[in-house]
Each structure stands twice: as structure tokens, then as C-alpha cells.
Backbone as CSV, one residue per row, in Angstrom:
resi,resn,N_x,N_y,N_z,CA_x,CA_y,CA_z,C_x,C_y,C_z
1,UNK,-11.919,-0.725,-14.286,-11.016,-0.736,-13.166,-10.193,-2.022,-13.218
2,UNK,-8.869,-1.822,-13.053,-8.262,-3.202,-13.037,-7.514,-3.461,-11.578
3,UNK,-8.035,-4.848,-11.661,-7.676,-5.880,-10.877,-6.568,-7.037,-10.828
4,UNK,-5.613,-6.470,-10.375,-4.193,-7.492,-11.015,-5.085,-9.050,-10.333
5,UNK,-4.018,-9.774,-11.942,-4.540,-11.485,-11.421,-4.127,-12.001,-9.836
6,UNK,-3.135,-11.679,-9.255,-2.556,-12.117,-8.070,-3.504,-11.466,-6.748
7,UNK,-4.159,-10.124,-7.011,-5.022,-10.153,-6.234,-6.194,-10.666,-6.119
8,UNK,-6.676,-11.063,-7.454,-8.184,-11.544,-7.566,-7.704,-12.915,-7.321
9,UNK,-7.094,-13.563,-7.695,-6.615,-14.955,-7.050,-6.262,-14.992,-5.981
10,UNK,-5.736,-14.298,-4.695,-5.865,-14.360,-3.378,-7.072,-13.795,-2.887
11,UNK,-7.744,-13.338,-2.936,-9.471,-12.652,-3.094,-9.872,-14.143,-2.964
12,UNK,-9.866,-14.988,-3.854,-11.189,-16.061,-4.688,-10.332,-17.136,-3.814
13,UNK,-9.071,-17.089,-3.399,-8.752,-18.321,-2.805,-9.093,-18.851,-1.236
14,UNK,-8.844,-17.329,-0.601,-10.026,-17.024,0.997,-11.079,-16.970,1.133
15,UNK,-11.572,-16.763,0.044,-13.510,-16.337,-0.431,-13.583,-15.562,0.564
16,UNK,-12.520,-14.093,0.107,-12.807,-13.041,1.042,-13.944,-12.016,0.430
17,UNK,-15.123,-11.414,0.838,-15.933,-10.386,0.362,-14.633,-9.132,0.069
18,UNK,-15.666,-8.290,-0.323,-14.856,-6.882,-1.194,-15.870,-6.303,-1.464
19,UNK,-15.703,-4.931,-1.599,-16.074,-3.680,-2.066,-15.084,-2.921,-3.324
20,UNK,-15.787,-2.583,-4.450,-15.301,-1.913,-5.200,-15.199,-0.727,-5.269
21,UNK,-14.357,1.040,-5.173,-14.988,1.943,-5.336,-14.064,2.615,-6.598
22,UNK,-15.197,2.909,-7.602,-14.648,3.179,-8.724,-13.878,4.806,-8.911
23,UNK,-13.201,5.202,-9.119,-12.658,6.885,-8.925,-12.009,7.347,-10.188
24,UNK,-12.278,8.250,-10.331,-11.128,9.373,-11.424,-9.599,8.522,-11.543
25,UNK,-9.204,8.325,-12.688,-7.428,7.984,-12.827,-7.146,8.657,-11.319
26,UNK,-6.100,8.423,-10.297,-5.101,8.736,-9.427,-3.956,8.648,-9.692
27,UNK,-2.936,9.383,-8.888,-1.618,8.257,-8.945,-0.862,8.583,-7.617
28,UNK,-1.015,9.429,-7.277,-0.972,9.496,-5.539,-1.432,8.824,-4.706
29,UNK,-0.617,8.763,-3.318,-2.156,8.418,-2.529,-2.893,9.689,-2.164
30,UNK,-2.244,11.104,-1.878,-3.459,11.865,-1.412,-4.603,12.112,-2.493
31,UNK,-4.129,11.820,-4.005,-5.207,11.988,-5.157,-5.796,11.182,-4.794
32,UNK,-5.630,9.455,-4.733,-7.028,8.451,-4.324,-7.632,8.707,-3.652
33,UNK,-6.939,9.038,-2.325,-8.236,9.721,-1.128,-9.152,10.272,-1.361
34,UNK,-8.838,11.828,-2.398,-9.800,12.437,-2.036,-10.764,12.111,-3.670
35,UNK,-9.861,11.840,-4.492,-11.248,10.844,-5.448,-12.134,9.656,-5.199
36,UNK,-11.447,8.797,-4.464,-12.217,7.672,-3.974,-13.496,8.595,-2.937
37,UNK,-13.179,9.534,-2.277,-13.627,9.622,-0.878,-13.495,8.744,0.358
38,UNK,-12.622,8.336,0.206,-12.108,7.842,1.574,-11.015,8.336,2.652
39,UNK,-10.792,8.015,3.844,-10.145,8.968,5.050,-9.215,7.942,3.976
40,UNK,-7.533,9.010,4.139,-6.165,8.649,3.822,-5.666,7.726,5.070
41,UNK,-6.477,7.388,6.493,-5.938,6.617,7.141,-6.417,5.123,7.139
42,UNK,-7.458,5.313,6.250,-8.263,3.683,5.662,-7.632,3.493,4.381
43,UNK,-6.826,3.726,4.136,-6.321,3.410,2.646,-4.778,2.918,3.341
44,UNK,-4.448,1.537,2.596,-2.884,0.997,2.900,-2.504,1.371,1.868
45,UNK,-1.000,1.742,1.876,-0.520,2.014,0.489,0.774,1.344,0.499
46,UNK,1.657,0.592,-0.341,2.752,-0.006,-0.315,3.534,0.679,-0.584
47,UNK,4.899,0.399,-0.363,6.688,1.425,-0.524,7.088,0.228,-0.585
48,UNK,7.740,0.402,-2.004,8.558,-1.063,-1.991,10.105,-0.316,-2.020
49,UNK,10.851,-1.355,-0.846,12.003,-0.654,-0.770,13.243,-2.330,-0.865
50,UNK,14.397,-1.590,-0.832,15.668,-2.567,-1.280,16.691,-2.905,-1.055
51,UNK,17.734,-4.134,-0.560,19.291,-3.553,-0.382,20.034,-5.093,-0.839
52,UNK,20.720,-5.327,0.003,21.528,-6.091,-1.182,21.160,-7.939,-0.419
53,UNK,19.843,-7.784,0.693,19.255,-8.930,1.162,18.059,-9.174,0.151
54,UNK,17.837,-7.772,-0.631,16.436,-8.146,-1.052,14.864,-7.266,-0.979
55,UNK,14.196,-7.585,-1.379,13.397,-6.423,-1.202,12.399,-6.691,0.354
56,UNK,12.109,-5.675,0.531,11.112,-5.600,1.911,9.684,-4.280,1.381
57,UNK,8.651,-4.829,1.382,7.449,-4.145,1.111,6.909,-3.685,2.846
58,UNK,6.744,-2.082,2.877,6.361,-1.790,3.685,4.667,-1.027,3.340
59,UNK,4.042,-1.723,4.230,2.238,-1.349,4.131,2.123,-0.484,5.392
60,UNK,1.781,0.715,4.973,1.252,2.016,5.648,-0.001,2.499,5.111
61,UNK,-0.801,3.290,6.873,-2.002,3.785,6.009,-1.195,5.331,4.744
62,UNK,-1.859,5.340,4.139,-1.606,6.586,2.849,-1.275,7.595,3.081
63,UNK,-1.538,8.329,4.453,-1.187,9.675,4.714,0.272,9.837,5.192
64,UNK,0.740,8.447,5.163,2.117,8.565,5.885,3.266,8.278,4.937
65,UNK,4.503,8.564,5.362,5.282,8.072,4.567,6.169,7.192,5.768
66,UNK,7.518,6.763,4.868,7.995,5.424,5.320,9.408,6.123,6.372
67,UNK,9.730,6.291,7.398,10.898,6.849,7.506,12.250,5.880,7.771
68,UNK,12.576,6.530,6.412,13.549,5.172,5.987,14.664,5.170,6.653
69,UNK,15.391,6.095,7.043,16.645,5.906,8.007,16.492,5.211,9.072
70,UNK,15.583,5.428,9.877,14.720,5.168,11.177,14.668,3.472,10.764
71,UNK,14.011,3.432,10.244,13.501,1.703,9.867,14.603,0.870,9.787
72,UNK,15.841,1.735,8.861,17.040,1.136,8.465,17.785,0.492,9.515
73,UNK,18.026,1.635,10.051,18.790,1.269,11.386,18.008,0.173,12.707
74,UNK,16.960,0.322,12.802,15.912,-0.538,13.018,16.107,-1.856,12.828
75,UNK,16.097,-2.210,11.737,16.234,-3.793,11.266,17.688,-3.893,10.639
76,UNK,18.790,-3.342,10.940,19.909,-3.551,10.918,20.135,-3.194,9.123
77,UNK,19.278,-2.458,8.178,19.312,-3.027,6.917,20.090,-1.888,6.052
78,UNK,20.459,-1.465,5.088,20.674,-0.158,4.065,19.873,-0.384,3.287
79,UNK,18.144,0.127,3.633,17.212,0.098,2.693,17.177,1.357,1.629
80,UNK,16.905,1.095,0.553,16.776,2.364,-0.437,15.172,2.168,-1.076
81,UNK,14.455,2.953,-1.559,13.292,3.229,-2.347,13.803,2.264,-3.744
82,UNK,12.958,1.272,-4.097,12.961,0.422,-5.204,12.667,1.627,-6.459
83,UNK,13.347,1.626,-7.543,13.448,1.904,-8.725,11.884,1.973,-9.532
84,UNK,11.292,2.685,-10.392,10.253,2.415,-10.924,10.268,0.975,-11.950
85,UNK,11.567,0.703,-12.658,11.751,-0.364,-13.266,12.104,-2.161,-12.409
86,UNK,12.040,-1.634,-11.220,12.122,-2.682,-10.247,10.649,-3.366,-9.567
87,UNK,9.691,-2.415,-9.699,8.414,-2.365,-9.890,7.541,-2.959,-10.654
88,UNK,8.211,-2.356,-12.381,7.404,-3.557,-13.329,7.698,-4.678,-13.137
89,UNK,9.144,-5.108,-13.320,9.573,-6.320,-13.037,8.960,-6.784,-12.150
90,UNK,8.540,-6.859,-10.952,8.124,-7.954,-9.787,6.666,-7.665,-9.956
91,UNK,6.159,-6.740,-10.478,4.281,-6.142,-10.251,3.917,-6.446,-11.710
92,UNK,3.989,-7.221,-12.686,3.782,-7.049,-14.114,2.322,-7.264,-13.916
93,UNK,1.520,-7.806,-13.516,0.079,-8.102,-13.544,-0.677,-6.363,-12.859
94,UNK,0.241,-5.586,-12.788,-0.241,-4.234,-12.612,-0.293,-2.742,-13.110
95,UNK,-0.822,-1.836,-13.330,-0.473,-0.834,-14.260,0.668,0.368,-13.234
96,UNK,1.349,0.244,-14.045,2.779,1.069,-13.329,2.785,2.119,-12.387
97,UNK,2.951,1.322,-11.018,3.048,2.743,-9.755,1.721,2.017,-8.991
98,UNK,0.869,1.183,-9.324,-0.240,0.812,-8.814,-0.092,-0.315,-8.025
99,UNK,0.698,-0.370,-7.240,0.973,-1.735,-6.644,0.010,-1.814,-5.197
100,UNK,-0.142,-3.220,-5.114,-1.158,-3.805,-3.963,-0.596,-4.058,-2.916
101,UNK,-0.936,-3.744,-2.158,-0.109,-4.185,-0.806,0.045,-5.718,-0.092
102,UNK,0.085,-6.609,-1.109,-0.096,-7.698,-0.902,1.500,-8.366,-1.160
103,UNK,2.356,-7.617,-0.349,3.540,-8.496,-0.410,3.696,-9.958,-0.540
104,UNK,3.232,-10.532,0.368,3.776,-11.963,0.407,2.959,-12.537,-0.612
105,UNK,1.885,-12.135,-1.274,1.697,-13.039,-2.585,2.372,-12.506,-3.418
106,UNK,2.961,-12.054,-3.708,3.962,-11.403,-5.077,5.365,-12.093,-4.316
107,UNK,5.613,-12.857,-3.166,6.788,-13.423,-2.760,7.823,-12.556,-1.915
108,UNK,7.463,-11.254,-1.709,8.203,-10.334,-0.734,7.671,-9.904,0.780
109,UNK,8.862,-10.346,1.103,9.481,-9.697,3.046,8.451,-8.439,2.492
110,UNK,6.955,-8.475,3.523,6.599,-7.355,4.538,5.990,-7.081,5.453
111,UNK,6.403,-6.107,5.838,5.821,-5.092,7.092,4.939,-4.295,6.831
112,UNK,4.085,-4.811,8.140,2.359,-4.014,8.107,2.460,-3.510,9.007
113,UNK,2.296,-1.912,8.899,2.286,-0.738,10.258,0.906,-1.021,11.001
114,UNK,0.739,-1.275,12.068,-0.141,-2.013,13.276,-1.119,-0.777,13.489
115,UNK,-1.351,0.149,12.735,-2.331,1.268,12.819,-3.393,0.417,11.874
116,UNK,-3.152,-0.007,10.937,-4.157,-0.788,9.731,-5.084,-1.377,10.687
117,UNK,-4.368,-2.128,11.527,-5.250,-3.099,12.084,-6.154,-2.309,13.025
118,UNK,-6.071,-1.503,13.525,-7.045,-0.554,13.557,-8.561,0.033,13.285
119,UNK,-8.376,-0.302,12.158,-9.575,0.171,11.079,-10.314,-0.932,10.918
120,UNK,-11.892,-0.437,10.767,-12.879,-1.039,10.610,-12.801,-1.541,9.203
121,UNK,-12.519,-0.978,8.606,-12.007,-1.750,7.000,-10.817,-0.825,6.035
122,UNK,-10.668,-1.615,5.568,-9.251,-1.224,4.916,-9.301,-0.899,3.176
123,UNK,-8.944,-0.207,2.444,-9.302,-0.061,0.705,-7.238,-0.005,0.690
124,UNK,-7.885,-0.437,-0.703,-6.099,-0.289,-1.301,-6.382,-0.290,-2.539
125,UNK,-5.009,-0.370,-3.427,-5.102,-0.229,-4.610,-5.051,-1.556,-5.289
126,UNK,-5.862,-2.226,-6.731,-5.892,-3.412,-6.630,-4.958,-3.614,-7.905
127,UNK,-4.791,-2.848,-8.277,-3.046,-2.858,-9.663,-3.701,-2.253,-10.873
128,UNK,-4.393,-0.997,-10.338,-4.465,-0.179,-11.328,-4.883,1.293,-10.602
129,UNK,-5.210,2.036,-11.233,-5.269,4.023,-11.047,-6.581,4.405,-10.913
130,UNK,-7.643,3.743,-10.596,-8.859,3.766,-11.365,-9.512,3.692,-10.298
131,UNK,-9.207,2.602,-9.089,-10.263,2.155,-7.894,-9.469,1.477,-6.533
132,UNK,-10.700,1.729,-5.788,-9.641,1.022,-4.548,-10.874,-0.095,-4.372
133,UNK,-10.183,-0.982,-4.149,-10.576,-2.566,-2.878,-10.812,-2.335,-2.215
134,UNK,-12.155,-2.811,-1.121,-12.143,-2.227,0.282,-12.820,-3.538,0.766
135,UNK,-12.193,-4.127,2.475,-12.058,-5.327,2.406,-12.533,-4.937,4.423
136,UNK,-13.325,-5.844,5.385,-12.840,-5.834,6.118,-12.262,-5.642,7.395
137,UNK,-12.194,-5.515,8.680,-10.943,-6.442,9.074,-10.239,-7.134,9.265
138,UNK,-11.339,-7.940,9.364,-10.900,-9.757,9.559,-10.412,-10.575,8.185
139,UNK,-11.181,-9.773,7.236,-10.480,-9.846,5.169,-8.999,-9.524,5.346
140,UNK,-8.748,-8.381,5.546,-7.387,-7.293,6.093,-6.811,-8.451,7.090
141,UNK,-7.012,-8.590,7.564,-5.851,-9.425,8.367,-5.566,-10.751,7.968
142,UNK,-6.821,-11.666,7.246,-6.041,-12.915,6.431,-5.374,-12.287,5.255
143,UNK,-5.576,-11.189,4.615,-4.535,-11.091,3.487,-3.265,-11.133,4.058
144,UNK,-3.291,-10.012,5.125,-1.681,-10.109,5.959,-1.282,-11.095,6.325
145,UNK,-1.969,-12.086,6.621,-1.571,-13.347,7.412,-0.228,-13.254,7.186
146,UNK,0.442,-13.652,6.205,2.172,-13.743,6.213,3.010,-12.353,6.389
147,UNK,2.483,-11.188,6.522,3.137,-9.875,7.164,3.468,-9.649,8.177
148,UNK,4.783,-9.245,8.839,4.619,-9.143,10.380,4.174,-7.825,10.459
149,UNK,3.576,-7.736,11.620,2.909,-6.304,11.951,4.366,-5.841,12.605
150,UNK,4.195,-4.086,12.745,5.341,-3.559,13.132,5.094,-2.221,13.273
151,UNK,5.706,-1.495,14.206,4.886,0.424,14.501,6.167,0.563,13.695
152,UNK,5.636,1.251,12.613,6.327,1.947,11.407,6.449,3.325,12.399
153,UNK,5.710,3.867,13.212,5.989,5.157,13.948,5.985,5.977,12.308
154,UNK,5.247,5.886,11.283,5.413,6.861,10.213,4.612,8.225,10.500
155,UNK,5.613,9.499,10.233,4.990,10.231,10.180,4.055,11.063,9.238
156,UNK,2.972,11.522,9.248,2.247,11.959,8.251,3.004,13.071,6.932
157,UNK,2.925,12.549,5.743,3.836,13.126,4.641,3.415,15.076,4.954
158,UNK,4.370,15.035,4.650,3.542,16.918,4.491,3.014,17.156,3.336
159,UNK,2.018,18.272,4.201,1.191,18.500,3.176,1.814,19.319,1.789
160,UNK,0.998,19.507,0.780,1.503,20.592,-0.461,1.480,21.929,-0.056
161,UNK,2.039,22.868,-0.784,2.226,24.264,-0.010,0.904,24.542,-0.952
162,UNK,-0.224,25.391,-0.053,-1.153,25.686,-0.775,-0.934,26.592,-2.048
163,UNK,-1.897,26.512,-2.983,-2.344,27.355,-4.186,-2.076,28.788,-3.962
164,UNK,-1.247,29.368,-5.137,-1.020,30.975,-4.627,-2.491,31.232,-4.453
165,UNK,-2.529,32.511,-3.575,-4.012,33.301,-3.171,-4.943,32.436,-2.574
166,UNK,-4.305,31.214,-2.244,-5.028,30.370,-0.952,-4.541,30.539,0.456
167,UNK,-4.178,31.402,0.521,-3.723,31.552,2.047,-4.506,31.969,3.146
């Protein structure tokens, strides 16, 4: 399971505890969920998004997505969905699409949807496909320390249209 350096170095620098849970490759969040076995509303998942101020990382629990018009207009911004090659570039200590929700140590503006704080503990992805981190609340909230919290109001992604002859 990999562990990007920037998280295990903010990990070891709080001497925050952790939980490892090891799972099947993912690359979704609803695939981690249900390989990890964890609720999709204990899992943060990052959206790194973009405009011509810069990037802004938004941390939501997993079942949701980001509603980007809404937000846009919100914080005055023309945010767009960051590029997959905009990704390696700023996440290189991670395997591609696996990013941690640890904005402000990677140096980016973000927003933490105020449902996280919520939860008795929190798992994420630690910069690879393999496992989630699980940390927490009081872990979960010094990582955020530099995030402002914010009601993302996200609504839950829809679901997949079931399997023919699953109806």
C-alpha cells in the first residue's frame, strides 16, 4: 500500500495515530467504499479544481460530488475540474488519481465540507489505489487545521443504473 511522502511526513510531524485498511486496487470512491468496507460518508475524498487565481482543493465525504456552478458563484470564482496532468504535476509523491486530501500540505487553497467533522473518524486515500488511512477526529481536524470548513451543501453523486436483469 502506498503512502505518499507528504502524508507520512505530516502523520510523523503531529504524532498523529492511524489505522491502515488494506483493499483490492480502487479507483473510485464508490469502489473504495465498498472494498475497504467502509460507509462512503467516512471516507473524504478530494476534487481538485481551477481558474485563473489558482487551484482550490475541495474535501468531501465520497458519496458526494462537488457542485461546481453553485460553489462558483459562491466564492465569486470560474472554477473548472483540474486536468489529470495537473494532478501529476502538483501530487508526484502519488500514484495517479490517488490524491490525499491534504491540501494545504501540498500548498493549496482548501475547503473542508463541515459534514467530515461530523464523523467519529475519518479514512482517505493516502496516494495510492490500494488502502485508506483512517485517522480520528481530533487527528482529522489537526490535519485540516489550515482548511476552512464550509457546507459544500454537496449532493450525493447518483447512483449507476443497475446491471441488466437487476431490476
Amino acid at each position: 500500500m502506498t503512502i505518499a511522502a507528504t502524508v507520512e511526513s505530516c502523520l510523523e510531524r503531529h504524532r498523529l495515530p492511524y489505522a491502515l485498511i488494506s483493499h483490492p486496487r480502487a479507483v473510485s470512491s464508490r469502489e473504495t467504499a465498498a472494498a475497504a468496507a467502509v460507509a462512503p460518508h467516512q471516507i473524504a475524498k478530494a476534487v481538485l479544481l481551477h481558474d485563473e487565481r489558482g487551484y482550490l482543493m475541495v474535501v468531501l465525504p465520497s458519496h458526494c460530488y462537488v457542485p461546481l456552478r453553485e460553489l462558483s458563484e459562491r466564492l465569486g470564482r470560474n472554477l473548472r475540474l483540474a486536468q489529470d496532468s495537473e494532478l501529476a504535476a502538483l501530487f508526484g509523491d502519488c500514484e495517479a488519481g490517488a490524491v490525499p486530501p491534504l491540501g494545504p500540505d501540498y500548498g493549496i487553497e482548501t475547503l473542508v465540507d463541515e459534514a467530515l467533522f461530523r464523523q467519529p473518524h475519518v479514512c482517505f486515500v493516502p496516494g495510492g489505489h490500494t488502502g485508506l488511512l483512517c485517522v480520528t477526529q481530533d487527528a482529522f481536524r489537526t490535519l485540516m487545521r489550515d482548511a476552512r470548513p464550509a457546507a459544500i451543501a454537496c449532493a450525493a453523486e447518483p447512483a449507476p443504473d443497475p446491471a441488466p436483469g437487476t431490476r
